[in-house]
C-alpha positions as CSV (number, residue, x, y, z in Angstrom):
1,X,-82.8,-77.7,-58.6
2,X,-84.7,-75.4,-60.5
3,X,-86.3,-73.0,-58.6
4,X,-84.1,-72.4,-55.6
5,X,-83.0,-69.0,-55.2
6,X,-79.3,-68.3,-55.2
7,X,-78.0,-69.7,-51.5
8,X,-73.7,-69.3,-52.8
9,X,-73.2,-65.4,-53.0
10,X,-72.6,-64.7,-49.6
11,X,-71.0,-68.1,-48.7
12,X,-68.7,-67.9,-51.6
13,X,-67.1,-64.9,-50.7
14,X,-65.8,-66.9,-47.5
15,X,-64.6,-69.8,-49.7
16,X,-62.6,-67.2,-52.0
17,X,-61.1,-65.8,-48.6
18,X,-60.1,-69.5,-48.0
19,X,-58.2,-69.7,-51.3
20,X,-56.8,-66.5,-52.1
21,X,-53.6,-67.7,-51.9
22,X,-53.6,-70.5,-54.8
23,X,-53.4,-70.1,-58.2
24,X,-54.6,-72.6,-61.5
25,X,-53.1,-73.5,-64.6
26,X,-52.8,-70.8,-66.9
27,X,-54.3,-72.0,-70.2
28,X,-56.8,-73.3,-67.8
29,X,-60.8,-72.2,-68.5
30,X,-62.8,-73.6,-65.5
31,X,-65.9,-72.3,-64.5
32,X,-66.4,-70.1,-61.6
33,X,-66.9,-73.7,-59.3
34,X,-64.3,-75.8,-60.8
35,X,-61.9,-73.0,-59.6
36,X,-63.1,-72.5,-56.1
37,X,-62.7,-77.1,-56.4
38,X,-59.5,-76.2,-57.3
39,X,-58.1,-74.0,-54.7
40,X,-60.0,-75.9,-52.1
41,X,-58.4,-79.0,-53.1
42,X,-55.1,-77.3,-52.7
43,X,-55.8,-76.2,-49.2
44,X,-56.7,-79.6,-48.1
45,X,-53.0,-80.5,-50.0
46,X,-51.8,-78.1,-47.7
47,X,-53.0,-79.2,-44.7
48,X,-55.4,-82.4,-44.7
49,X,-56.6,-81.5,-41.6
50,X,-57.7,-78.1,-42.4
51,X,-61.8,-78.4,-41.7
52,X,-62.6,-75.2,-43.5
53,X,-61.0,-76.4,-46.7
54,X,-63.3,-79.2,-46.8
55,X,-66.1,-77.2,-45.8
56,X,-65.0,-74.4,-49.0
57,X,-64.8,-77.9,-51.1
58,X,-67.8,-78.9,-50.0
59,X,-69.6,-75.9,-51.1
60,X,-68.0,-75.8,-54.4
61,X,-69.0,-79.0,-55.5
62,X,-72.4,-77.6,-54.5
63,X,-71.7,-75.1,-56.7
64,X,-70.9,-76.9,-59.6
65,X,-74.3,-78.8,-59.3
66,X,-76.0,-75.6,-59.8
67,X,-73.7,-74.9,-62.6
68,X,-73.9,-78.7,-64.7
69,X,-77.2,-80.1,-63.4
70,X,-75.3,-82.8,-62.5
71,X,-76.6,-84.1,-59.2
72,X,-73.1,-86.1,-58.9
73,X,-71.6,-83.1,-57.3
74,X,-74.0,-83.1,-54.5
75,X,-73.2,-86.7,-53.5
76,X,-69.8,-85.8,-53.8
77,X,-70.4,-82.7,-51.6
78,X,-71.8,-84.6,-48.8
79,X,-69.1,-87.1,-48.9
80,X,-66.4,-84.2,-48.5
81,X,-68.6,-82.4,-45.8
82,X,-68.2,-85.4,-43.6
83,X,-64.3,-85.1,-43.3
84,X,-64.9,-81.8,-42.2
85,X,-67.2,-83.1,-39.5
86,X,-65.3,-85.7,-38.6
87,X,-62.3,-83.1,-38.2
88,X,-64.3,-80.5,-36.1
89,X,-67.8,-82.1,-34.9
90,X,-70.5,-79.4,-35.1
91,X,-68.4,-76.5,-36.7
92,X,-71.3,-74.2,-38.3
93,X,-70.0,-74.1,-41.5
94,X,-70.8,-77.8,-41.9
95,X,-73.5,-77.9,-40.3
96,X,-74.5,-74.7,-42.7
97,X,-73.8,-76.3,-45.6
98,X,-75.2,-79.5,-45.0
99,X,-78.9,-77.7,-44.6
100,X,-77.8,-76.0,-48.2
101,X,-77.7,-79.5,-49.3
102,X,-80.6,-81.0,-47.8
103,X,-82.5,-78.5,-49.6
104,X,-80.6,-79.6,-52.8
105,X,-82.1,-82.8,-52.3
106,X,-85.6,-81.1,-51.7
107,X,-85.4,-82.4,-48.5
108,X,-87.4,-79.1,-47.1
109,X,-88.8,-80.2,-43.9
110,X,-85.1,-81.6,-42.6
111,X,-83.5,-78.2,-43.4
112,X,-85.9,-76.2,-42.0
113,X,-85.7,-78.0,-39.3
114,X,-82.0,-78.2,-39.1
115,X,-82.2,-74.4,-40.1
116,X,-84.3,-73.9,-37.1
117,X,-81.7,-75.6,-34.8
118,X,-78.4,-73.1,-36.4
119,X,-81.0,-70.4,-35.8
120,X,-80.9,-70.7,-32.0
121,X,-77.0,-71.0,-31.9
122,X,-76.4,-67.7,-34.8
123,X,-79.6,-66.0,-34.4
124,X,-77.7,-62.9,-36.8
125,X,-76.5,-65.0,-39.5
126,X,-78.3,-63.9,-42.9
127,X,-77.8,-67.4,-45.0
128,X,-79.3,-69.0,-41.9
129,X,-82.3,-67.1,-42.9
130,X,-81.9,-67.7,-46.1
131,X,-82.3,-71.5,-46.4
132,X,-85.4,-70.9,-43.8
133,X,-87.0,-68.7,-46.5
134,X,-86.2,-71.2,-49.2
135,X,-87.3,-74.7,-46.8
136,X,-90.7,-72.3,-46.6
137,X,-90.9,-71.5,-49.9
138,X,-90.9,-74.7,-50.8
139,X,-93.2,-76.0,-48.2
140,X,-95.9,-73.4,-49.0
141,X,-95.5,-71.6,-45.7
142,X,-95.0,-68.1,-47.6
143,X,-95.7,-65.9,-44.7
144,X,-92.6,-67.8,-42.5
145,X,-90.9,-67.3,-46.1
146,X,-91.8,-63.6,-46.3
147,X,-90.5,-62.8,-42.8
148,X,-86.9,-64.8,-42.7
149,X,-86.8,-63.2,-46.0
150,X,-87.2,-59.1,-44.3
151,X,-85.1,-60.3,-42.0
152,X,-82.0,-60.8,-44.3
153,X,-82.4,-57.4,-45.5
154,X,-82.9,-56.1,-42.4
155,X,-79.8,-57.7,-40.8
156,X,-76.9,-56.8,-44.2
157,X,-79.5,-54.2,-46.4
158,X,-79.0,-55.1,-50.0
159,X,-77.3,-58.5,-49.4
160,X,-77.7,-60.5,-52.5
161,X,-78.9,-63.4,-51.5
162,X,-81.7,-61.7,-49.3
163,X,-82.9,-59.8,-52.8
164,X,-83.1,-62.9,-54.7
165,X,-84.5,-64.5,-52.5
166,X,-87.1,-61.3,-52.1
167,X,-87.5,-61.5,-55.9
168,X,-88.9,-65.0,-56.1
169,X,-91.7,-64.1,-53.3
170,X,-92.3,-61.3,-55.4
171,X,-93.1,-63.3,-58.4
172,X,-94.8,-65.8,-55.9
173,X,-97.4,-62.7,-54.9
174,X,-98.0,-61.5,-58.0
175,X,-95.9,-58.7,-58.7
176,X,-93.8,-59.6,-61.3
177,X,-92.3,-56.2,-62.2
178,X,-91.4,-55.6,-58.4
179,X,-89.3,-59.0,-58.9
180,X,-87.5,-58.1,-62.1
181,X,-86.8,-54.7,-60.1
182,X,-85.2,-56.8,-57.3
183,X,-83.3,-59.3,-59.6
184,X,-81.9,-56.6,-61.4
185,X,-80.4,-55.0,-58.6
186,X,-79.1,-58.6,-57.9
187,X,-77.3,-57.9,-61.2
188,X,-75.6,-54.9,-60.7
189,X,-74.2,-56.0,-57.5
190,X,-72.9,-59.5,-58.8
191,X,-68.9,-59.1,-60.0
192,X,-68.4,-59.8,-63.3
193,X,-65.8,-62.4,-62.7
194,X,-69.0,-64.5,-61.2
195,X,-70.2,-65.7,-64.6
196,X,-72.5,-68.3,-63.8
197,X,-74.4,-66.0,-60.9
198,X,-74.7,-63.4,-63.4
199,X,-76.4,-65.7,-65.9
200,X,-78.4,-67.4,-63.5
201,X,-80.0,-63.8,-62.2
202,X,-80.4,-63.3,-66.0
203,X,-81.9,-66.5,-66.9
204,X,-84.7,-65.5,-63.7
205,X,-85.3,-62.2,-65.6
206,X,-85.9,-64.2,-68.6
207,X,-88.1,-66.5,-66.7
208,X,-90.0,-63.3,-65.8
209,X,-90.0,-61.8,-68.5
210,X,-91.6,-64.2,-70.3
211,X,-94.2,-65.0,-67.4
212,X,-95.2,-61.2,-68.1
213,X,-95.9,-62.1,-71.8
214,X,-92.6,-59.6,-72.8
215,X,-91.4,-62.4,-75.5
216,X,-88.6,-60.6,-77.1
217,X,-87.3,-58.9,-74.0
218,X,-87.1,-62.6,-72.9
219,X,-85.1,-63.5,-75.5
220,X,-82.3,-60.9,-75.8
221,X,-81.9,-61.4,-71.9
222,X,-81.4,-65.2,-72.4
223,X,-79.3,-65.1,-75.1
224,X,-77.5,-62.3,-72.6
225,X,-77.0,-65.0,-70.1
226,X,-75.8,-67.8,-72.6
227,X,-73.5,-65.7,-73.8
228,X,-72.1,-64.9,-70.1
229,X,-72.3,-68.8,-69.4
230,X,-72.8,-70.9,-73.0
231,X,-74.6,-74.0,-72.7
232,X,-76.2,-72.9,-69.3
233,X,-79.1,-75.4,-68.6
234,X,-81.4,-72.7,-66.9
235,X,-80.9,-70.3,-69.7
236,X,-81.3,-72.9,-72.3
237,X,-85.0,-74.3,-70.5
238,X,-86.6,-70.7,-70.5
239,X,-84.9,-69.8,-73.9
240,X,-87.4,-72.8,-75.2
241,X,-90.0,-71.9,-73.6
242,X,-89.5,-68.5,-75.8
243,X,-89.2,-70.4,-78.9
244,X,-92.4,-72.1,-78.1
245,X,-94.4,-69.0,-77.5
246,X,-92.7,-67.6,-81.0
247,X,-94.0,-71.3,-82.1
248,X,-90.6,-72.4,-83.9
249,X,-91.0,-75.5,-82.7
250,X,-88.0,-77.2,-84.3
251,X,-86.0,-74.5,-82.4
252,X,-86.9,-75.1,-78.8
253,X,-86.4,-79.0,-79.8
254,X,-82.8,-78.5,-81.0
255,X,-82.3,-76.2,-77.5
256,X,-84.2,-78.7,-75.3
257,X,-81.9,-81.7,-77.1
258,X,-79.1,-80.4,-76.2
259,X,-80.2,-79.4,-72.7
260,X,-81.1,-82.9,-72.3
261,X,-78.3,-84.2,-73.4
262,X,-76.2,-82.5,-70.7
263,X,-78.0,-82.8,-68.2
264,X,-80.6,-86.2,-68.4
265,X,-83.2,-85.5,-66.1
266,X,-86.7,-86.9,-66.4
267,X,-88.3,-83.4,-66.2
268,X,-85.7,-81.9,-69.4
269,X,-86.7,-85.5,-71.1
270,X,-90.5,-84.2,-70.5
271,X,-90.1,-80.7,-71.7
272,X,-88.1,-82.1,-74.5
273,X,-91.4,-84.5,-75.3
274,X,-93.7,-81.7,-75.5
275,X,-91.9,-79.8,-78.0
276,X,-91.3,-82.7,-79.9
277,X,-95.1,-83.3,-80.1
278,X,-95.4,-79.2,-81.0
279,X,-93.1,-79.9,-83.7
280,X,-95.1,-82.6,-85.4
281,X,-92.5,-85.3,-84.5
282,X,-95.3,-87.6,-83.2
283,X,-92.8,-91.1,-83.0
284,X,-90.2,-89.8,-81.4
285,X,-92.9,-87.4,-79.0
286,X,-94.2,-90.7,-78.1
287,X,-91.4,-92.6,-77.5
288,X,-89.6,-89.9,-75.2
289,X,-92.5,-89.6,-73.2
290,X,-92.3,-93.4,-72.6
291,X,-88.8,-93.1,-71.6
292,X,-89.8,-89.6,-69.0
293,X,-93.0,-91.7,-67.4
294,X,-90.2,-95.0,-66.6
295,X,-87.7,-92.2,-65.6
296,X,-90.0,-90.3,-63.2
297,X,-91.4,-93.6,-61.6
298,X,-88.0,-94.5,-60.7
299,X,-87.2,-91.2,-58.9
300,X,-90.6,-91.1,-57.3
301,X,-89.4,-92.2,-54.3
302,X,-87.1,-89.4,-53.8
303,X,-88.2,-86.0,-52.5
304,X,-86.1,-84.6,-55.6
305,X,-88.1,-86.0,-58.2
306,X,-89.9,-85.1,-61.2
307,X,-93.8,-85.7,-59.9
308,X,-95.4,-82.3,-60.7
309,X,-94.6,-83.4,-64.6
310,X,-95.8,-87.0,-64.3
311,X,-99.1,-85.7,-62.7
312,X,-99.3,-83.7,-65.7
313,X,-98.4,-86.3,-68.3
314,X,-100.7,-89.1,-66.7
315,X,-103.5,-86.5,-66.6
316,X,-103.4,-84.9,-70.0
317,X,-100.9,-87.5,-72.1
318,X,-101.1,-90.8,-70.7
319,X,-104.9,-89.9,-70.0
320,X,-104.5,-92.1,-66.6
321,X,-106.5,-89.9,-64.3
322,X,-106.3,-92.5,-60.8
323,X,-102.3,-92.7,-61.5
324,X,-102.2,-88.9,-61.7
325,X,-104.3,-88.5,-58.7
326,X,-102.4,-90.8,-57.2
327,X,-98.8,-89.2,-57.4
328,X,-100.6,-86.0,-57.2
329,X,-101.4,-87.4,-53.2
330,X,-97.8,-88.5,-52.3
331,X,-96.6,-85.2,-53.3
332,X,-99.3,-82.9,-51.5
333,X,-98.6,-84.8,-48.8
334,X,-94.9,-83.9,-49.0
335,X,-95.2,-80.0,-49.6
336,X,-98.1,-77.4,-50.2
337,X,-96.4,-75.1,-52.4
338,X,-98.4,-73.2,-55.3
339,X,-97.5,-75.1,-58.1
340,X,-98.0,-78.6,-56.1
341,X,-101.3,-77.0,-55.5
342,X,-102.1,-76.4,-58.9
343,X,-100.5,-79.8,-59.9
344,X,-102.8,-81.7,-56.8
345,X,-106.0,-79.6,-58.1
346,X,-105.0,-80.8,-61.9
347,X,-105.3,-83.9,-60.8
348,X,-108.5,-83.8,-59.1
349,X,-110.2,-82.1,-61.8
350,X,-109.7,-84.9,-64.3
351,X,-110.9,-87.4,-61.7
352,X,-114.2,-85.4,-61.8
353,X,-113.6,-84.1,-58.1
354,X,-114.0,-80.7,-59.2
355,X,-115.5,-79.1,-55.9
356,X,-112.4,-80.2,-54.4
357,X,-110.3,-79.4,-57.2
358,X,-111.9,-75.9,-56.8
359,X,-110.5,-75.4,-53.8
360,X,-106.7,-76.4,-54.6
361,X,-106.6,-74.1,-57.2
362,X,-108.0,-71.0,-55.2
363,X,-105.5,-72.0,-52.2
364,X,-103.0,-71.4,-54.8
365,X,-104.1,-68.3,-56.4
366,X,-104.8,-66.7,-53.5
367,X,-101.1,-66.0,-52.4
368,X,-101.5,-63.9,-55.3
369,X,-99.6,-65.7,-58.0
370,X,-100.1,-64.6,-61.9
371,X,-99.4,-67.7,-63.8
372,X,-101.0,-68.3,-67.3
373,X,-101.1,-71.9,-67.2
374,X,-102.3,-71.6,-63.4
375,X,-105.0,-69.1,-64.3
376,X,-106.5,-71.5,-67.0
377,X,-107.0,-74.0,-65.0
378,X,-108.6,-72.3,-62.8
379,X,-111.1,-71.4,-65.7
380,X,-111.0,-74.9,-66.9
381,X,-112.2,-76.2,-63.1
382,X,-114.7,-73.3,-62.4
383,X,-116.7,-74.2,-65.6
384,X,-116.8,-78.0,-64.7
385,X,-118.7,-76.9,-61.3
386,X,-120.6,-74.5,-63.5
387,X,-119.7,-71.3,-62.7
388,X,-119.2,-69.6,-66.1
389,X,-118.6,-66.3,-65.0
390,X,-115.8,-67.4,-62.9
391,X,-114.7,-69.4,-65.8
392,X,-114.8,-67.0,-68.4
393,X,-112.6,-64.1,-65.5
394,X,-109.9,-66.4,-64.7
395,X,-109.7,-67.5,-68.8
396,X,-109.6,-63.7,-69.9
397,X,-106.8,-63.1,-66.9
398,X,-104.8,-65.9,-68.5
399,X,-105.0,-64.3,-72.5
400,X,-104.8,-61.0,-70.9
401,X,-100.7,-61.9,-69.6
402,X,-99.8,-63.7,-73.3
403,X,-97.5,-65.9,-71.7
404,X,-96.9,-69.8,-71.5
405,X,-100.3,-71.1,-71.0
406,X,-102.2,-68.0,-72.6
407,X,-102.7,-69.7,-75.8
408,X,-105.0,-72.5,-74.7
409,X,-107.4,-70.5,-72.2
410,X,-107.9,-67.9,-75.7
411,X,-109.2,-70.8,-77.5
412,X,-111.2,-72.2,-75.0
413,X,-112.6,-68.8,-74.2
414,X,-113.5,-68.6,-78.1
415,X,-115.5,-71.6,-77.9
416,X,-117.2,-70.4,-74.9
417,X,-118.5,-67.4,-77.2
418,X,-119.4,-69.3,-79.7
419,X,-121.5,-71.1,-78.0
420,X,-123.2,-68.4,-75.7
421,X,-123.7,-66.6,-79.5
422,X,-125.5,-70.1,-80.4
């Protein structure tokens, strides 16, 4: 769930169509999703046999996955977006929303697939696109990405979901300030009354932001978003993140706690571990990384799962290079995406496979990615096949974009002068 780009806007709009008609409770304070349930739910009330109400249910229990992290919703989605099929076999909608949540599930090859198929039978519809940019995206196939991306725009210019969507491939290539560009524009188009799509474009400005080493501007624009959506778990992630690189530690673990504890996924249980370690709370560090490594085994199994974290906690925690390696190898062979690239090449590196690690990481960083974290180990792996000068570039590079990640290559490139002064 956390780096697909915004798939509701457009779809929304149809679902408020559906159910401009109700009305909810006035003391009531729902969220943006929990109305849209609402009025859906009355439609069906209405007229049980209404296929679209189920399909506008569907999508707003979809919604208020993205909104709680609670992946409840989606199972409750699917559940709803069978009625609807059952009531009209093959209506597009459905069959629309059930690729938006295959991809939910990070089941990318099925909805591109299934994407394909709606393709052939709308072969104008823009969120069709969409979820083929977003099954690509995650699949690493960033030049099919890049062109069902042109052609949203091309089809509905300035559609929002075809600049957010334009924004993330931005970042992916490099050019960070072209994305933060494209993402504001987002912004500006996004009504007000849509709180949690207004935050979540601002928590992806944040996100950038930060990745471009622009700390406080990062923070004011995630505080912007928590104050447009409080509690919101994407907001709250990248606000740590922030905390970290200001290094109050106790901060981002008070922020990550209470991400955690509403939403208890292994991957915010492994965030949270980190900056418990960062803080000095070594115990409880220890302990909550135990509970992450039994959480993410669990969900293994599953294409949503949290493996790019265990690779990374086996291989520089746990200190279990053949079990990193090992998880490393189910997920490449799931998806070839940059950061399973990096994750895969991590991996390989601390098995001593460094020629082949080499070539991971340059797959990756040739789509033209600027990642701190990324960029180090690149250095890290290009000095353990002995290639200094290539070490010392990509190190520099990383220091050079003081972002998450920056810290670590600027000591290691300090001990690398040291020791050419020696």
């Amino acid at each position: 769930m956390k780096k697909l780009a915004v798939l509701l806007l457009m779809l929304m709009a149809a679902l408020a169509a559906l159910a401009q008609t109700t009305t909810l409770p006035a003391d009531a304070t729902p969220s943006p999703a929990e109305r849209s349930m609402a009025q859906a739910k009355r439609l069906i009330e209405k007229n049980p046999n209404n296929f679209e109400a189920y399909n506008a249910l569907a999508l707003a229990l979809s919604r208020r996955a993205r909104e709680s992290s609670d992946v409840k919703f989606y199972a409750q989605a699917e559940e709803t977006l069978k009625k609807s099929l059952e009531i009209s076999p093959g209506n597009f909608d459905g069959e629309r929303i059930h690729v938006w949540l295959l991809l939910g599930r990070h089941e990318f090859s099925a909805a591109r697939e299934e994407a394909r198929k709606l393709n052939k039978k709308m072969p104008d519809d823009v969120m069709v696109y969409g979820f083929l940019t977003d099954a690509n995206i995650e699949l690493g196939n960033y030049k099919e990405a890049e062109d069902s991306a042109q052609l949203m725009l091309d089809l509905r210019p300035g559609n929002l979901p075809g600049l957010t969507r334009a924004a993330y491939l931005r970042e992916l290539f490099g050019d960070l300030d072209g994305s933060v560009e494209l993402m504001n524009m987002a912004y500006q188009s996004t009504p007000p009354s849509e709180a949690e799509d207004r935050a979540w474009i601002l928590s992806q400005i944040g996100h950038l932001q930060l990745m471009s080493g622009k700390i406080t501007d990062a923070d004011n624009t995630l505080q912007q978003a928590l104050a447009l959506f409080p509690g919101y778990h994407y907001a709250l992630g990248n606000l740590a993140k922030v905390r970290v690189e200001q290094k109050r530690y106790e901060d981002a673990v008070n922020i990550l706690q209470q991400r955690y504890e509403a939403a208890q996924h292994a991957e915010n249980l492994y965030d949270l571990a980190d900056a418990l370690e960062l803080a000095g709370h070594a115990d409880r560090a220890q302990k909550a990384f135990a509970q992450f490594e039994t959480k993410s085994r669990l969900e293994s199994v599953r294409a949503d799962n949290s493996d790019r974290e265990l690779i990374f906690y086996y291989a520089d925690r746990a200190h279990l290079p053949a079990k990193a390696l090992e998880v490393a190898q189910a997920e490449y062979a799931r998806r070839r995406d940059v950061f399973t690239l990096d994750a895969y090449a991590w991996a390989l590196h601390v098995n001593g496979r460094d020629t082949e690690a080499r070539t991971q990481i340059a797959a990756a960083l040739a789509i033209g990615i600027r990642d701190a974290k990324m960029l180090r180990h690149a250095g890290e792996i290009a000095l353990s096949t002995g290639d200094r000068a290539a070490a010392e570039r990509f190190l520099l590079d990383s220091t050079k974009m003081n972002a998450p990640g920056s810290s670590l290559a600027r000591e290691l490139l300090a001990i690398l002068s040291t020791a050419k002064k020696n």
